[in-house]
C-alpha positions in Angstrom: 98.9 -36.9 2.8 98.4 -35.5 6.0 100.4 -37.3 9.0 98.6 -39.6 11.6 99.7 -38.5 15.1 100.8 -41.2 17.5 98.3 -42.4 19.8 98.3 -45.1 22.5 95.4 -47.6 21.2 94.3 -47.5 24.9 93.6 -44.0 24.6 92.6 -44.1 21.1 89.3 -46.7 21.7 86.6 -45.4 21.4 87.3 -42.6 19.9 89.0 -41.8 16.1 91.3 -39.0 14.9 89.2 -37.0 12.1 91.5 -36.5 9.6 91.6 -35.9 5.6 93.5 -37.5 2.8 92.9 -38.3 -0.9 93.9 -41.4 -2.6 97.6 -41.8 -3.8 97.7 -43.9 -7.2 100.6 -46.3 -7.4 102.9 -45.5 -10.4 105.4 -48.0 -12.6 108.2 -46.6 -14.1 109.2 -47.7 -17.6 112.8 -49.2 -17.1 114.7 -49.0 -19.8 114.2 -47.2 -23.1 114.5 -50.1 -25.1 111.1 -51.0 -27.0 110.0 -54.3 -25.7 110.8 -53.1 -21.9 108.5 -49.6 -23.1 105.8 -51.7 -24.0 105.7 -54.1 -21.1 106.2 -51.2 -18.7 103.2 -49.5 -20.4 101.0 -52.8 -20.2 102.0 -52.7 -15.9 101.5 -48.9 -16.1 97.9 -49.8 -17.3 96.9 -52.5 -15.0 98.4 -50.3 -12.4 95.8 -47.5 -13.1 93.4 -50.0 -14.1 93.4 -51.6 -10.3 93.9 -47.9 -8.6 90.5 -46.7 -10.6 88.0 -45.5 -7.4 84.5 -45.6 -9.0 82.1 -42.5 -7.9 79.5 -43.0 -5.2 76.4 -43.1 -6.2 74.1 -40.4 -5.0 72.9 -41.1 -1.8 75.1 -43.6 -1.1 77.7 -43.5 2.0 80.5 -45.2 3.9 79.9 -48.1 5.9 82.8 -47.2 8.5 81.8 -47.3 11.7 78.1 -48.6 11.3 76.7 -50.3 13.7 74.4 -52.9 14.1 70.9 -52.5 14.2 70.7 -54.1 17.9 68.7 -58.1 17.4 67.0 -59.8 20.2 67.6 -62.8 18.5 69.9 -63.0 15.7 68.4 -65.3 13.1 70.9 -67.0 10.5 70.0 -68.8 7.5 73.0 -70.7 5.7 74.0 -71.4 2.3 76.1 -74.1 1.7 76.1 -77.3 3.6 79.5 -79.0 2.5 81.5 -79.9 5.4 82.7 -75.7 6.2 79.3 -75.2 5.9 77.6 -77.9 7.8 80.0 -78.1 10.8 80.3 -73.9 11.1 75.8 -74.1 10.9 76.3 -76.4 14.3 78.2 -73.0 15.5 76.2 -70.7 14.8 72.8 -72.5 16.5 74.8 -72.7 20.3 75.9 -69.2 20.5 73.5 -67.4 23.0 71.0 -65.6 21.4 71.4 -67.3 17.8 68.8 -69.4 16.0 69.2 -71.3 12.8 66.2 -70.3 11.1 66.7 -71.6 7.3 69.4 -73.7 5.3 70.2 -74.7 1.8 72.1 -76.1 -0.3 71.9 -77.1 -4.1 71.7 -81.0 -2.7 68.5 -81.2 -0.9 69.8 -83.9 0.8 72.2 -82.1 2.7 69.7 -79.5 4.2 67.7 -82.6 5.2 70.8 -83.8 7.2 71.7 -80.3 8.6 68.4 -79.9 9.6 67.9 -83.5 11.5 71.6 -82.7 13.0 70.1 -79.8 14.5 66.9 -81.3 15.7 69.2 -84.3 17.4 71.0 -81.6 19.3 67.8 -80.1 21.0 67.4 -77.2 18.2 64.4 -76.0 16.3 64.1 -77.7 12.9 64.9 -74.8 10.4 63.3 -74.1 7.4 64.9 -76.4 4.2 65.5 -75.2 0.5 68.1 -77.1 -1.6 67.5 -79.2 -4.9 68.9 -76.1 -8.0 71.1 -73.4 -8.2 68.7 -70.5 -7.6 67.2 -72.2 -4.3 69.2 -69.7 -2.1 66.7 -66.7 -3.8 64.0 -68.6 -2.6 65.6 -68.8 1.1 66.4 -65.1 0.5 63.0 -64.2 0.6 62.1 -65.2 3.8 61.7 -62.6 6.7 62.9 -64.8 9.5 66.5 -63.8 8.5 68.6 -61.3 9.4 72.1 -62.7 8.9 73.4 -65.0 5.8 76.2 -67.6 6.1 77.5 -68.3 2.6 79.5 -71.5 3.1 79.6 -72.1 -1.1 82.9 -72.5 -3.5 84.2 -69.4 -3.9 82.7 -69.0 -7.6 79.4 -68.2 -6.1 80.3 -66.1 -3.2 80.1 -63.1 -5.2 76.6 -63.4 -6.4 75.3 -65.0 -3.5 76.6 -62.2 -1.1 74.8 -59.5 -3.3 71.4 -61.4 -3.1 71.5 -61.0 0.3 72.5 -57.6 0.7 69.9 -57.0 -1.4 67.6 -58.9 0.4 68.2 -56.6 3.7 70.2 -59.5 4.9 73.7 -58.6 6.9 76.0 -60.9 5.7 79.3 -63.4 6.5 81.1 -65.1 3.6 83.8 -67.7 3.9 86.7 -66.4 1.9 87.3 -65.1 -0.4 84.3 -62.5 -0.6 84.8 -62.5 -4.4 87.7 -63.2 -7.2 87.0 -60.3 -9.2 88.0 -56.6 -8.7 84.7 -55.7 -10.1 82.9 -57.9 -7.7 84.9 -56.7 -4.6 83.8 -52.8 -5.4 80.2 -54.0 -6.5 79.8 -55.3 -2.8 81.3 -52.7 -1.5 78.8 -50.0 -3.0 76.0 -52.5 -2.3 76.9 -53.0 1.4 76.7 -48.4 1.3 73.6 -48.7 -0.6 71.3 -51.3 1.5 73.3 -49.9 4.8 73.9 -53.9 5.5 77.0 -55.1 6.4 79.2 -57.9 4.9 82.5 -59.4 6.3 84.7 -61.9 5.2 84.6 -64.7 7.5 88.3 -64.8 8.6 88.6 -66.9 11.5 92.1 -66.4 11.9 91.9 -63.5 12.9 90.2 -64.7 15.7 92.8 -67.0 16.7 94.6 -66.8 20.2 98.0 -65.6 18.7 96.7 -63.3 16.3 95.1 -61.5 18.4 97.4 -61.5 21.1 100.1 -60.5 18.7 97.5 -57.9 17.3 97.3 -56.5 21.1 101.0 -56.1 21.4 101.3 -54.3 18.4 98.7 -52.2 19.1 100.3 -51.5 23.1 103.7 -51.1 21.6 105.7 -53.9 22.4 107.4 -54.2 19.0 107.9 -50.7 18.7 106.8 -49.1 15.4 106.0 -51.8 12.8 107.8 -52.0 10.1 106.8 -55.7 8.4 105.1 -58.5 8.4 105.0 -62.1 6.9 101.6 -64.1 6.7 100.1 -67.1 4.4 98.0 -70.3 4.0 100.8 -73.1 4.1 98.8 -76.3 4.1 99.4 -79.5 2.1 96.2 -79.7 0.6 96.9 -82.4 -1.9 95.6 -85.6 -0.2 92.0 -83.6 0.0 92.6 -81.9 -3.5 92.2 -85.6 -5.1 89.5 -87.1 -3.0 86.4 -87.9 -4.9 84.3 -87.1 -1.8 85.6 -83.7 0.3 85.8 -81.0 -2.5 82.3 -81.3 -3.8 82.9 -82.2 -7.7 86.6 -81.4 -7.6 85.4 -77.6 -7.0 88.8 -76.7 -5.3 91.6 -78.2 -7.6 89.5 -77.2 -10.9 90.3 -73.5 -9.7 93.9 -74.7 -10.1 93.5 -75.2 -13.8 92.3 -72.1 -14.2 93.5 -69.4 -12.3 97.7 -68.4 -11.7 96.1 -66.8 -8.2 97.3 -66.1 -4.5 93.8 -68.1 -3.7 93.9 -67.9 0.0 96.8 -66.0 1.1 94.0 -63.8 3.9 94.2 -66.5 6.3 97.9 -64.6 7.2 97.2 -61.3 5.3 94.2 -60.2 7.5 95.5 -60.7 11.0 98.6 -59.1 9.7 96.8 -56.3 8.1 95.0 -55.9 11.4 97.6 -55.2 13.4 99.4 -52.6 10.8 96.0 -51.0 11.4 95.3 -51.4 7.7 92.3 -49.2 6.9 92.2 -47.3 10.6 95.5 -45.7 9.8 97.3 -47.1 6.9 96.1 -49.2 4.0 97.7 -51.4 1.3 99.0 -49.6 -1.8 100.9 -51.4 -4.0 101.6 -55.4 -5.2 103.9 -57.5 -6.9 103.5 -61.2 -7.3 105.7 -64.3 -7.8 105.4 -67.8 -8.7 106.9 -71.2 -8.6 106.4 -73.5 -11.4 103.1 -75.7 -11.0 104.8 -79.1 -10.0 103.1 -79.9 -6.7 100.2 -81.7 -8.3 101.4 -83.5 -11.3 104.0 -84.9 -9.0 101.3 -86.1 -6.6 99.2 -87.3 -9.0 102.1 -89.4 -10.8 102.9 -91.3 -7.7 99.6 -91.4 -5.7 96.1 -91.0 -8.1 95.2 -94.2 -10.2 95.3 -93.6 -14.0 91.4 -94.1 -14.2 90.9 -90.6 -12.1 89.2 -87.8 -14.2 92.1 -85.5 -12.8 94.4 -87.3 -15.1 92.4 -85.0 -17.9 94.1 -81.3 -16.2 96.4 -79.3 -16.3 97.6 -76.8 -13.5 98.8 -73.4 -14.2 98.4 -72.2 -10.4 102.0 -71.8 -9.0 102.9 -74.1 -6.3 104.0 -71.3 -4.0 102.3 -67.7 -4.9 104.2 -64.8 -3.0 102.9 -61.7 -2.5 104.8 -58.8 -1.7 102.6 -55.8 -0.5 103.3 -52.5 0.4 101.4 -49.6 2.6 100.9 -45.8 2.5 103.3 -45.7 5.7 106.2 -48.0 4.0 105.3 -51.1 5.6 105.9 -54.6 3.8 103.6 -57.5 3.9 104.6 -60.4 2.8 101.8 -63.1 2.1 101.9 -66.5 0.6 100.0 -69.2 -0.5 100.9 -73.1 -1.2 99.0 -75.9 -0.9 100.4 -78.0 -3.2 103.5 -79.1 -1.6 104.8 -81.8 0.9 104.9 -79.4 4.4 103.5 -79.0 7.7 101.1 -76.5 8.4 101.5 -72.8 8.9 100.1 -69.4 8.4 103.1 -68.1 9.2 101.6 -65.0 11.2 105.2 -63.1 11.7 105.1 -59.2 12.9 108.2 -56.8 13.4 109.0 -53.5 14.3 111.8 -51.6 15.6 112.1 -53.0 18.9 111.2 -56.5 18.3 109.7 -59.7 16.4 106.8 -62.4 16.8 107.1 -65.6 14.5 104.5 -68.1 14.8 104.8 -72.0 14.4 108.1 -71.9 15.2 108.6 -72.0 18.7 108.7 -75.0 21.5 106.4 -73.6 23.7 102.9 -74.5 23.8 101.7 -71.7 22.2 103.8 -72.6 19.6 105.1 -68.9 18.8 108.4 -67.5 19.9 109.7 -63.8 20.3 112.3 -61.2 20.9 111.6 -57.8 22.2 113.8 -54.9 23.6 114.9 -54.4 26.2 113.8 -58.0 27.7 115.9 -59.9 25.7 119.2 -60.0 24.1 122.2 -62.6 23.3 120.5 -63.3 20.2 118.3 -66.4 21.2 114.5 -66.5 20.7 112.2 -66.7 24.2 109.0 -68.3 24.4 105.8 -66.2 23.7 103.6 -68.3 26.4 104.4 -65.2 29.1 103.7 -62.6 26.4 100.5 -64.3 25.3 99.0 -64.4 28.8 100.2 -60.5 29.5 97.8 -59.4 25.9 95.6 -62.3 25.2 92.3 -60.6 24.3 89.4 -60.1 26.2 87.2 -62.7 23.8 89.9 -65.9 24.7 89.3 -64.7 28.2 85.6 -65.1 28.1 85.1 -67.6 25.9 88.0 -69.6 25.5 86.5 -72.3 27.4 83.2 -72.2 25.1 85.3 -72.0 22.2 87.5 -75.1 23.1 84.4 -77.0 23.4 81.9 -75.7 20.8 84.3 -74.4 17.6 86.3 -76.3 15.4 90.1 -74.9 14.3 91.2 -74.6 17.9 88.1 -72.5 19.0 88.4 -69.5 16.4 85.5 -70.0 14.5 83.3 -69.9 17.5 85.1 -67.2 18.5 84.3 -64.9 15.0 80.5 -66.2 15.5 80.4 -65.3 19.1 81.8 -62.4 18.3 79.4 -61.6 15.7 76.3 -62.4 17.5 77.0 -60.4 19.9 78.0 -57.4 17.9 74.7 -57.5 16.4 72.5 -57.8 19.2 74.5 -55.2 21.2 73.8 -52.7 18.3 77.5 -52.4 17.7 80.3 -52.0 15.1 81.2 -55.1 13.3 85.1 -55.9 14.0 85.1 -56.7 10.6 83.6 -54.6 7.7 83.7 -54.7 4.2 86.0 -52.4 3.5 88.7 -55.3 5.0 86.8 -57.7 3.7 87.6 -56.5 0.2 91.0 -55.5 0.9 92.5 -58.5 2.2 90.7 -60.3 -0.8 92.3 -58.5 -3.5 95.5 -59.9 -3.7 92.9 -62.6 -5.1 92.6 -60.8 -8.5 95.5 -58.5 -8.1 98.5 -61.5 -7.8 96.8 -62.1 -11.4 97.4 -59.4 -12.6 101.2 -58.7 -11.7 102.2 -62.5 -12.4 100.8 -61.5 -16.0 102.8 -58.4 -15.8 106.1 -60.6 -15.0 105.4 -59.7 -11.5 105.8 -56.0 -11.6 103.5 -53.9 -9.0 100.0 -53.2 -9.6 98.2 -50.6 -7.4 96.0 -51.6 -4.7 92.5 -49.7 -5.0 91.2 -47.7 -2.1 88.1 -49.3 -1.3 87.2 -46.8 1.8 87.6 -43.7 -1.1 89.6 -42.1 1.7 88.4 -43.2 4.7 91.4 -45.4 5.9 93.2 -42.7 7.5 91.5 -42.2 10.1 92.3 -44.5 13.5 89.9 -46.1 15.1 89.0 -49.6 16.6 88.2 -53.0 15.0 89.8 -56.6 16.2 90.9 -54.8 19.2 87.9 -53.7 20.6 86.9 -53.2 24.5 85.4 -55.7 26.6 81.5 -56.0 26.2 78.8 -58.2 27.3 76.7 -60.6 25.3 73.0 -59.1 26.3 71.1 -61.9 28.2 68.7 -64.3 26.7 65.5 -63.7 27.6 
């Protein structure tokens, strides 16, 4: 593997370092020589190469990096999904400049009544409305009014759903994860090269004012070379988890009767991954998984859900607190975690280090709520305040929009941030921040934590989904300062 010059991100943007490299699979060795330890090794040694497995190109079909938008007027978003992501995130979309809400749906036809008359009550044209069975998105698909899809559905249709669009020469933005499936994450990948339509994963947090001011820093060497980084989705879900009313028919805890995976571990993978330069640089290889017993829920439920509740009928097999730990090409460590199931304030940890410094989020005093310590600014052991550091690299989006997105996007502003951001991307005609080579990246620890938890937690390999392409630098969260064209 050929090495990646150092280069200052300020001199690198716009630009990228052409480079050539061929994918590395991850290896298990076999331990002992002991039979049962052969065979297990040999079962890990197959998933390994099982998950590493890079499926051909078709002919004709080509990489996605760096494709930009074809440049919108008007960028015309129909939605699918109205639950309450869905319904509050469709409010978003209609008052960025430049956007219209042109269609929405959802299997209730109810709901797409309501969205509709929300938007109508706000001064905004009525869309089109489609709800009332499970293939009523196809119908909404078919329309030529849309050129960007919001999929706002549980994450067992996300998969299918992002497809129809692509292949409905939609672009598209699904909530996460993308998919659950490794199979599904490199069907959308050869789908998004095949229609030339792009898909991202909608992660807001990497639109949030730490992230990417910590992103920034990284990027303008403050921490010195990285070396690690911690991230997760720490939020005691269980109040939510057993309401009859917010997870539409129990959708989110039934996935915890079913599944032993890190469900949602991207909300602190991907800004982490971002500023690593995961995919413009480096990319994740290899991943091992651990997890605590499944005691969260039952324990809730015992003390707090009446014995007439259906839940009383399941049983959960998903860890209480899934760890991932993640390794890259360049010997970084990423450690992400998911736990919603116990007692805890919220975090998504969002922790970065190198070999001059460290960032750790929701841990500080200060208003921004992160704390740090860099070289040479600091010493004597004690932790500073990141409010100075923040304001020195917060990004040029929380400088033009923050107001708008205090006032307009829910989770602190970030998700009107991400569909700012998007909108304008497309009717500038440039690259997306995101693409789906991320997108599929930082959702396979979805299907991969499965894998090595079945494996007693021993490494499986992380696939390339850029077939090569991540070694090469280039630009993506941390992109240059660019207008939103005006609305004529």
């Amino acid at each position: 593997m050929p090495e990646i010059p150092a280069v200052s991100r300020r001199l690198l943007l716009g630009g990228t370092l052409a480079t050539g490299a061929s994918l590395a699979a991850g290896t298990v060795s076999a331990g002992s020589a002991t039979a049962a330890p052969l065979a297990a090794a040999s079962a890990a040694s197959a998933a390994t190469e099982a998950s590493a497995a890079t499926p051909a190109r078709r002919p004709g079909q080509k990489s996605m990096i760096n494709v930009p938008f074809e440049a919108y007027k008007t960028v015309r978003v129909g939605v699918i999904g109205l639950g309450n992501r869905g319904s509050g995130m469709t409010t978003g979309w209609s008052v960025v400049p430049g956007c219209v809400v042109t269609a929405v749906c959802d299997i209730r036809a109810d709901r797409a009544k309501r969205t509709a008359d929300q938007l109508v009550a706000k001064g905004k044209p009525r869309p089109a409305e489609f709800g009332g069975s499970a293939d009523s998105y196809a119908e909404m698909l078919k329309r030529d009014d849309i050129d960007l899809v919001y999929i706002a559905t549980p994450w067992e249709f996300h998969y299918e759903q992002g497809k129809a669009a692509l292949l409905a020469d939609k672009h598209v933005v699904v909530e996460l994860p993308i998919a659950t499936e490794l199979r599904e994450l490199w069907d959308l990948v050869d789908t998004s090269e095949r229609t030339r339509k792009n898909l991202m994963l909608a992660e807001n947090c990497n639109y949030g004012r730490n992230e990417l001011a910590m992103l920034k820093a990284s990027h303008e060497g403050l921490f010195g070379d990285i070396t690690n980084g911690h991230g997760g989705y720490l939020h005691d879900l269980r109040a939510l988890l057993f309401s009859n009313t917010y997870y539409t028919d129990s959708w989110r805890r039934l996935w915890h009767t079913r599944s032993t995976a890190s469900f949602y571990a991207m909300h602190g993978l991907a800004p982490i991954a971002a500023a690593m330069d995961i995919n413009r640089g480096d990319r994740m290889t290899t991943l091992k998984a651990t997890a605590t017993a499944p005691k969260g829920l039952a324990d809730y439920r015992e003390r707090f859900v009446p014995r007439s509740h259906p839940s009383w009928n399941e049983t959960y097999i998903n860890g209480d607190l899934v760890t991932c730990a993640i390794e890259t090409a360049k010997g970084r460590t990423i450690r992400a975690e998911h736990d919603v199931s116990s007692p805890r304030p919220y975090s998504r940890i969002n922790s970065i280090a190198g070999t001059r410094g460290i960032f750790e989020d929701y841990a500080g005093t200060s208003t921004t709520g992160g704390r740090i310590y860099v070289e040479p600014d600091h010493g004597g052991h004690a932790w500073r305040d990141f409010d100075t550091y923040r304001k020195e690299f917060d990004h040029w989006l929380w400088k033009k929009i923050g107001d708008d997105a205090a006032n307009n996007g829910g989770h602190g502003g970030m998700d009107y941030v991400l569909q700012w951001r998007t909108v304008q991307t497309m009717r500038a005609g440039l690259v997306p921040d995101i693409d789906v080579y991320d997108s599929a990246v930082w959702c396979a620890p979805v299907p991969l934590s499965v894998m090595s938890l079945a494996n007693k937690g021993r490494p499986v390999a992380i696939p390339d989904f850029t077939r090569g392409g991540w070694v090469n630098l280039r630009s993506g969260l941390d992109s240059r300062m660019t207008e939103m064209p005006p609305v004529s």
